[in-house]
C-alpha positions as CSV (number, residue, x, y, z in Angstrom):
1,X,72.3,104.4,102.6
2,X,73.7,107.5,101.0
3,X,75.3,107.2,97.5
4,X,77.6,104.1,95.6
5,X,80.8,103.7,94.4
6,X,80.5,102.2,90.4
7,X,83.9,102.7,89.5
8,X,87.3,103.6,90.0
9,X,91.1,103.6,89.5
10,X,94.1,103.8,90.9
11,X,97.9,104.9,90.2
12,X,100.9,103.2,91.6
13,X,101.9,105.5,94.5
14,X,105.6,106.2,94.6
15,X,108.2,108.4,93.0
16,X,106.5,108.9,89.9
17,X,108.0,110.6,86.5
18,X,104.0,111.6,85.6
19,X,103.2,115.2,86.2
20,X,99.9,116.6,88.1
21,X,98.2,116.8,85.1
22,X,98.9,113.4,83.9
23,X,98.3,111.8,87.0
24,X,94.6,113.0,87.3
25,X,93.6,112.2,83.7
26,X,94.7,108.6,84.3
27,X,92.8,108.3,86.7
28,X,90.0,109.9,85.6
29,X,90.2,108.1,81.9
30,X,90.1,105.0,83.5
31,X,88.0,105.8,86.4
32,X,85.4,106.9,84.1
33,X,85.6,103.5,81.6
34,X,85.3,101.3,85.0
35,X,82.0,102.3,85.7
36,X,80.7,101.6,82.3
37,X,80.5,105.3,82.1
38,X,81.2,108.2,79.3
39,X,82.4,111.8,80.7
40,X,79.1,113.5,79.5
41,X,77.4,111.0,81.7
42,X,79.1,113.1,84.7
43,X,77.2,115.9,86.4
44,X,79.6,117.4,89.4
45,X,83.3,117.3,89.6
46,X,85.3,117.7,92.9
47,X,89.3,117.4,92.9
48,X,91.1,116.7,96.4
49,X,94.2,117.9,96.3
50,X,96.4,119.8,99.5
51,X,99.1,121.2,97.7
52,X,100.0,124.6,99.7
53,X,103.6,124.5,97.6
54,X,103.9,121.5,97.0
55,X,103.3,122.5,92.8
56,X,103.1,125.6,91.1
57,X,99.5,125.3,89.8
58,X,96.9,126.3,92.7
59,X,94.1,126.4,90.4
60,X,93.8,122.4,89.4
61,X,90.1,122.1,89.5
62,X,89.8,122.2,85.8
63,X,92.7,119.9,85.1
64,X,90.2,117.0,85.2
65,X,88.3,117.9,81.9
66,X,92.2,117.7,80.3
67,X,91.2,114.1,80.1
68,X,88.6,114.3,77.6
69,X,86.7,117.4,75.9
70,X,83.4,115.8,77.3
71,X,83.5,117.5,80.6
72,X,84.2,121.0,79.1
73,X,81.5,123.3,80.9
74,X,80.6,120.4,84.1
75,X,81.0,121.9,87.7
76,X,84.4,121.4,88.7
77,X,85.5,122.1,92.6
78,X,89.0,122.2,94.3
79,X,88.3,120.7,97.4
80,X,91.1,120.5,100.6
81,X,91.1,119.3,104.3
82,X,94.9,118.6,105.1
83,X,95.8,115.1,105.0
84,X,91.4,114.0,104.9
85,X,91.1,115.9,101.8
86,X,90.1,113.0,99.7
87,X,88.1,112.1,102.0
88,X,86.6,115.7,102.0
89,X,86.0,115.6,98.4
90,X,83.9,112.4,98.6
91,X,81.4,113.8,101.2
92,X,80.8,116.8,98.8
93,X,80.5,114.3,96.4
94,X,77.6,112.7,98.7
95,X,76.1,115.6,99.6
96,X,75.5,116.7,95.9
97,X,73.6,113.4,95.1
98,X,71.9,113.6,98.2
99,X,70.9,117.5,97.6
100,X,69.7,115.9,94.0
101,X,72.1,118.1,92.9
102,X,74.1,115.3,90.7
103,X,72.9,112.3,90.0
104,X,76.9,111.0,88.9
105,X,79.5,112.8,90.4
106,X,83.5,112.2,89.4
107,X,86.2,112.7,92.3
108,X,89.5,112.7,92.5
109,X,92.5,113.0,95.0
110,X,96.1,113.8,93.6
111,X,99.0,115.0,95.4
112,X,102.5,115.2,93.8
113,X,105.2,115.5,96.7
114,X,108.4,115.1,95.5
115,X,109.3,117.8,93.4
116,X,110.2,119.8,96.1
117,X,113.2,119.1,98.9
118,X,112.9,117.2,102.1
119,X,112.8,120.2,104.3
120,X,110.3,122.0,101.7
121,X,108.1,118.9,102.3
122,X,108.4,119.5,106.4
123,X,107.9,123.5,105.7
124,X,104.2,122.1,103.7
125,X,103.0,119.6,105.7
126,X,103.8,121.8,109.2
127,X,100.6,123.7,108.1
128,X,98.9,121.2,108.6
129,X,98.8,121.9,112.7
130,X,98.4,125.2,114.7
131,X,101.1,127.0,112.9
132,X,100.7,129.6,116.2
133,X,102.0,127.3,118.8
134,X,103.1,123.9,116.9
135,X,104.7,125.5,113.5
136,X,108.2,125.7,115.0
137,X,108.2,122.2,116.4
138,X,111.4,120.5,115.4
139,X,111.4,117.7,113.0
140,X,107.8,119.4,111.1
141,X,104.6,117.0,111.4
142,X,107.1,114.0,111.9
143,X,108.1,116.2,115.2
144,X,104.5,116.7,115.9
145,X,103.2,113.2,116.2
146,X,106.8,112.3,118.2
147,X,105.8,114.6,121.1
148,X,102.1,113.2,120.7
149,X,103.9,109.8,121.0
150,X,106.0,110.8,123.5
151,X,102.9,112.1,126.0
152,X,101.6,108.5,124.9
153,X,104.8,106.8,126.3
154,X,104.5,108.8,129.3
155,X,100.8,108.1,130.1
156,X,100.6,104.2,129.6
157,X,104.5,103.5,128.9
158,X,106.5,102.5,126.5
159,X,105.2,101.2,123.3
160,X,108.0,101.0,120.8
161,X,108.1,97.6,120.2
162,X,104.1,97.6,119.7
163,X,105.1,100.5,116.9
164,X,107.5,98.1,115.5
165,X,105.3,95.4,115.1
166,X,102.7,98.1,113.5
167,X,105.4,99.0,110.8
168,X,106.1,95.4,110.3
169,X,102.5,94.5,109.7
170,X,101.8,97.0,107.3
171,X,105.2,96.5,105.1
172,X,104.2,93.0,104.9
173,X,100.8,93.8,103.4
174,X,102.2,96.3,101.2
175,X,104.3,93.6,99.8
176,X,102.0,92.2,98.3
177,X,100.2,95.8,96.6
178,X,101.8,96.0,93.9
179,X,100.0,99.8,94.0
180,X,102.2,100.4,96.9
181,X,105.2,102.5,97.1
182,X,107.4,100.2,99.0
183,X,106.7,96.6,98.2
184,X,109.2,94.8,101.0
185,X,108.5,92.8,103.7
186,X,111.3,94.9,106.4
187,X,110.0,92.1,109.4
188,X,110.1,93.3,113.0
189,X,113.4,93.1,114.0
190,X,114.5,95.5,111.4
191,X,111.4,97.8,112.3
192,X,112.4,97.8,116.2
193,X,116.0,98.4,115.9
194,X,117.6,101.8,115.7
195,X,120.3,101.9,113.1
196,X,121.9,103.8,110.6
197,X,119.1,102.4,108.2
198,X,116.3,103.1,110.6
199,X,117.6,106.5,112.4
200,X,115.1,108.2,115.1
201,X,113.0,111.2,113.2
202,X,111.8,112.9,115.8
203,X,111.0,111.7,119.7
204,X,110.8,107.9,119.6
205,X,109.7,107.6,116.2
206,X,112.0,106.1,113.7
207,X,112.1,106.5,110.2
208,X,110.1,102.9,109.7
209,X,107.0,104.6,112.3
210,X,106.6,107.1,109.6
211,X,104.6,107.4,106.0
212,X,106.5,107.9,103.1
213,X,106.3,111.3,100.6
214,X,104.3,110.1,98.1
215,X,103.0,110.9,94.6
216,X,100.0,109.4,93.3
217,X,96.3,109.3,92.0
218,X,93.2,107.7,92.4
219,X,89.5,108.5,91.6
220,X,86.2,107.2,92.1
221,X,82.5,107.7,90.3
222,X,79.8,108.3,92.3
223,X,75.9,107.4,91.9
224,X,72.5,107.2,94.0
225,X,71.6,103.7,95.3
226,X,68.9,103.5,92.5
227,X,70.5,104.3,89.8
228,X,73.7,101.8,91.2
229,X,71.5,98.7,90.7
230,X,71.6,99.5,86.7
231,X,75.7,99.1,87.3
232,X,77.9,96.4,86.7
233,X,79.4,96.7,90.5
234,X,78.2,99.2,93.2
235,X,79.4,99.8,97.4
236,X,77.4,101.6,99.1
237,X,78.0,104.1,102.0
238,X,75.9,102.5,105.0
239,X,77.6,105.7,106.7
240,X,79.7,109.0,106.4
241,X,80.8,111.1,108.9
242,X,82.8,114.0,109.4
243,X,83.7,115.0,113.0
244,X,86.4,118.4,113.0
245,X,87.9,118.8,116.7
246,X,90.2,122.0,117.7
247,X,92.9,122.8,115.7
248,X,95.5,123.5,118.7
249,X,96.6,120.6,120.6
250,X,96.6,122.9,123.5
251,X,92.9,122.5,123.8
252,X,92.6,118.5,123.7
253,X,93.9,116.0,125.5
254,X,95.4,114.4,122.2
255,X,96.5,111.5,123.2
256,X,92.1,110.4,123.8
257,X,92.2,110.9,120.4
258,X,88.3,112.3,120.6
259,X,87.7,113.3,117.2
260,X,88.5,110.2,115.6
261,X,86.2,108.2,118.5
262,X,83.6,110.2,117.7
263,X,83.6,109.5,114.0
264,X,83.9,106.3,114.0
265,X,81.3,105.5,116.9
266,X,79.1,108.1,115.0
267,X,79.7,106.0,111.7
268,X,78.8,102.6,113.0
269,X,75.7,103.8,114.9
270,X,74.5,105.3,111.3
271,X,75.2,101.6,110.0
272,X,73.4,100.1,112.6
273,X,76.6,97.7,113.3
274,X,78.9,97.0,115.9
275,X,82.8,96.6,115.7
276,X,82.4,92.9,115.2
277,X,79.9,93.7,112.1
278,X,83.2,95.0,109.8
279,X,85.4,92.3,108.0
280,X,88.7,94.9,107.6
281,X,89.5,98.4,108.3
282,X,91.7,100.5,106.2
283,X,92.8,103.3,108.9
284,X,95.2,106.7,108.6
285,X,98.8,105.5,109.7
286,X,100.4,108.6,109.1
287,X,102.4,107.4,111.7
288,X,102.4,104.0,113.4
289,X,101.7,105.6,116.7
290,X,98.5,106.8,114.9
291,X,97.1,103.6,114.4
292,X,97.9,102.3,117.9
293,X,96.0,105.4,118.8
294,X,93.4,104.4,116.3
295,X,93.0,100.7,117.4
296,X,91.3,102.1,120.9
297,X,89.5,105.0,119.2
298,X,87.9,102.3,117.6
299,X,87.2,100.1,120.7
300,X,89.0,97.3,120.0
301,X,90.9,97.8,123.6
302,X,90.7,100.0,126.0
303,X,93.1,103.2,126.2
304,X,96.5,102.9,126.7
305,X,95.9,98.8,125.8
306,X,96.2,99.1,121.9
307,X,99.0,97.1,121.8
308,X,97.1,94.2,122.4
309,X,95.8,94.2,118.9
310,X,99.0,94.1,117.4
311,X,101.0,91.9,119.5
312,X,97.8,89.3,119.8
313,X,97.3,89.4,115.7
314,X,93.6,91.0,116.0
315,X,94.8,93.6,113.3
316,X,96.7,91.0,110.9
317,X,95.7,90.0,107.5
318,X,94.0,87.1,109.2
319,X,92.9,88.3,112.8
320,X,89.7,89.2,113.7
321,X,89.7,92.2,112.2
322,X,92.1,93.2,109.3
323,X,93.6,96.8,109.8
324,X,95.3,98.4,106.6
325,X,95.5,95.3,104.9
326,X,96.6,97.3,101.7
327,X,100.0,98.2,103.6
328,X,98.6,101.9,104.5
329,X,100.2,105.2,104.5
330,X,102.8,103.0,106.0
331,X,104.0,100.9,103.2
332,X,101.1,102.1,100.7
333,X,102.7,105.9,100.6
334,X,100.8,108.9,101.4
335,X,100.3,111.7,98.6
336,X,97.9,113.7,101.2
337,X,95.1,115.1,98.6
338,X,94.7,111.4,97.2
339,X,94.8,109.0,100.2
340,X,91.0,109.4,101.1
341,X,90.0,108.5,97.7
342,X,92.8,105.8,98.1
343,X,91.1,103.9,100.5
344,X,87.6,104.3,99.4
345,X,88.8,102.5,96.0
346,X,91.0,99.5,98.1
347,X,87.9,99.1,100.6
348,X,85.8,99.0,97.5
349,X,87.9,96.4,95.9
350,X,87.6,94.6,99.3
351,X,84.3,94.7,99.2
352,X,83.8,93.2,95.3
353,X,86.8,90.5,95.8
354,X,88.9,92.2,93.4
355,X,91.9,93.2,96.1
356,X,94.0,90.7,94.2
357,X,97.2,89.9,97.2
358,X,96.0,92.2,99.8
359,X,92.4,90.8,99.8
360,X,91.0,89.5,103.2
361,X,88.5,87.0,103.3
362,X,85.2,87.8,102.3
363,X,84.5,90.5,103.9
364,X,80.6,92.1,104.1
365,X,81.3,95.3,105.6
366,X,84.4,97.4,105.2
367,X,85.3,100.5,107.8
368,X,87.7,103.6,106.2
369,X,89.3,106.1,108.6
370,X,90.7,109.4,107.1
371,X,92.3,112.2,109.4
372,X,93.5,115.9,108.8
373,X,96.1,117.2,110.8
374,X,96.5,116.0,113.9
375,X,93.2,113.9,114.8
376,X,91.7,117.2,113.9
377,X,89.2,116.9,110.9
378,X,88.2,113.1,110.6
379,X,86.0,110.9,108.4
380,X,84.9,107.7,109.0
381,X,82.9,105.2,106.0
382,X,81.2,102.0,106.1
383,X,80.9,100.3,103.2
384,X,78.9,97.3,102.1
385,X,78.9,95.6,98.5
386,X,75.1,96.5,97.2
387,X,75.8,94.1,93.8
């Protein structure tokens, strides 16, 4: 056991009138009142946020102590790692209690997308692979995870009606978050059929295989497991790893999907568990073809089989093991520098039975996947309710 979770909040992700500013000192405001907490009670300070054009401010570190003049003069770090960046910011987080560094740390992911134009997005989130050899991919990312799906289709054949199903999963879990951006239950056959409302994007992706663009907050306190007990609620870490793979897909065979295996296999020998242990999984679905890929970095089938855990319910709200119950990227929305910290708070909520219409059944131990780029940099939690 590393550190706990005491406390958190979370925005609505969506289209949001709230500026940068505004959307972290909500967060952190309330963030900061669920754990029972005051802000001179806070010792360290990271901020996830990606930005690279998507706002004007590049400096946002100090934003957070616009919430309340008690964190004037705390250590305040900007922390990034593509679309893993909250994710990022937590392990800092961790490794500052666990250097004894901080005893209470405050984090925080933030991303605010749509200020800028739909090809401006493509131009921002393109850095997010090997500009050298994948920057001038059509379609941007979108285009980069079609040809990855496309070398998937031509491995193990293809899957698009295992995607569809994935999409249609996760849009009827986010129906019933109301933190999600898109609260609609679009069923399968909508999901599977190409039409003017549901165009291709790029390869044989369509526009329902892909996450939204996203604004959003959410933020988290962190503590050490001793100090936890003196908390009202506490979720502990039984495991935290990061595993970072080569940037260009040149080098890997992408479609194994290593770095991710790695993690996770990493994160659930550090727990001491097995696959069978973990009661839900909140997992990166940038794209639905990334959680098929997902489903047998995992292990829950062997490669080129993951869609047997969609088209045999494993993954539903009610299978064996719940994946994305919240809706995910998918249906949840995706403001990159926030989604780590995103599904640390909705695995925590989990975890305490305070998930409200997404919550599975009493789960004991919760599993959170986070990914940068393309299966590049990767994080991998387990989490357990400590009180």
């Amino acid at each position: 056991m590393t550190a706990c979770i005491v406390g958190w909040a979370h925005s609505r992700f969506g289209k949001l009138e709230e500026d940068l500013e505004a959307l972290i000192t909500k967060v952190v405001v309330e963030a900061i009142r669920d754990a029972g907490m005051e802000p001179k009670d806070i010792d360290e300070i990271f901020l996830g946020t990606m930005n690279a054009g998507f706002q004007r401010q590049e400096f946002p570190s100090s934003l957070v102590l616009q919430a309340d003049p008690g964190f004037r003069f705390k250590p305040a770090t900007h922390v990034e790692n593509a679309c893993a960046t909250g994710s990022a910011a937590i392990h800092q987080g961790l490794n500052a209690i666990a250097a004894r560094r901080a005893r209470r740390v405050l984090v925080v992911g933030v991303e605010k997308m749509t200020d800028v134009t739909g090809p401006q997005v493509g131009e921002i989130l393109i850095k997010a692979s090997y500009v050298k050899e994948e920057g001038a991919i059509e379609g941007g990312f979108a285009g980069v995870f079609g040809r990855i799906t496309q070398m998937y289709f031509q491995r193990y054949g293809d899957k698009s009606d295992a995607l569809a199903r994935i999409a249609a999963k996760n849009h009827k879990n986010g129906a019933s978050n109301p933190l999600a951006q898109l609260q609609k239950d679009l069923g399968y056959e909508f999901c599977r059929t190409v039409s003017d409302k549901n165009p291709l994007v790029a390869g044989p992706l369509r526009r329902t295989d892909c996450s939204l663009v996203s604004d959003g907050a959410a933020a988290l306190v962190l503590t050490d497991v001793d100090s936890a007990f003196g908390c009202a609620k506490a979720v502990v870490f039984r495991a935290a790893e990061q595993v970072n793979d080569f940037l260009p897909m040149s080098r890997r065979d992408i479609v194994a999907f290593e770095g991710p295996e790695l993690a996770i296999k990493r994160a659930l020998a550090a727990a001491g568990i097995g696959l069978d242990d973990l009661g839900f999984a909140e997992v990166h679905d940038c794209f639905t073809s990334a959680e098929l890929l997902i489903y047998e970095a995992m292990g829950l089938t062997a490669k080129g089989e993951g869609e047997r855990a969609i088209a045999e319910g494993w993954v539903a709200k009610d299978g064996r093991l719940p994946v994305n119950p919240s809706g995910g990227l998918k249906a949840k929305g995706h403001p990159v520098g926030a989604t780590g910290v995103s599904m640390h708070v909705l695995a925590s909520m989990q975890l305490t039975g305070t998930a409200g219409g997404i919550q599975v059944k009493a789960p004991k131990l919760g599993a959170v996947f986070n990914m940068g780029g393309a299966a590049v940099a990767n994080y991998a939690s387990v989490l357990e309710r400590l009180r």
